[in-house]
N, C-alpha and C positions, 0 to 999 in steps of 0.2 A: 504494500500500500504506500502509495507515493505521498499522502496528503491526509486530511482528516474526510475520507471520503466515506459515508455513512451505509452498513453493512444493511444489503437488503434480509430480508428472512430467511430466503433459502441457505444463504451464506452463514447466518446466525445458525439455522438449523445444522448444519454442515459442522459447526465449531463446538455445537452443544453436543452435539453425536460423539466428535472427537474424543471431547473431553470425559464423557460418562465410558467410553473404552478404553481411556488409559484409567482412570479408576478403577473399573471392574478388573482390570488385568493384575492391578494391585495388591486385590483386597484378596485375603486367603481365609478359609474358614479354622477356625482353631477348634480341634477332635480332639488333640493331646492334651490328656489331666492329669494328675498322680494326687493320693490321697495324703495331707500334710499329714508324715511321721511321727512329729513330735505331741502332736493330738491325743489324748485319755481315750480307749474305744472298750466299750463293752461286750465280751462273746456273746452271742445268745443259743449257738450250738454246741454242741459235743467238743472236747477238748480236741483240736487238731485241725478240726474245719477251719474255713477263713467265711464265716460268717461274723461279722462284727460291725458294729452298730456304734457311730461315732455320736456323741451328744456333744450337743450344741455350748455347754456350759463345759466348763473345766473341772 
């Protein structure tokens, strides 16, 4: 652009498109958790299972 020449729609349209592509290419979903270690957890099965039940209080 040579000048302050005013961007019709379809050109706005073109730049908004652009722009929500490189976002998207961006953004990653985050699937990996781990249970904080150092947390108090309660069994509630049999001695050995990994059944355990974290409460909310300390």
């Amino acid at each position: 652009m040579a000048g302050k020449e005013k961007l019709d729609l379809v050109h706005q349209n073109a730049i908004h498109v652009e722009t929500i592509l490189k976002e998207q290419r961006q953004q990653k979903l985050h699937t990996e958790f781990s249970i904080n270690p150092h947390r108090k957890c309660k069994s509630t099965g049999p001695p050995g299972t990994h059944q355990e039940i974290c409460s909310s209080t300390d």
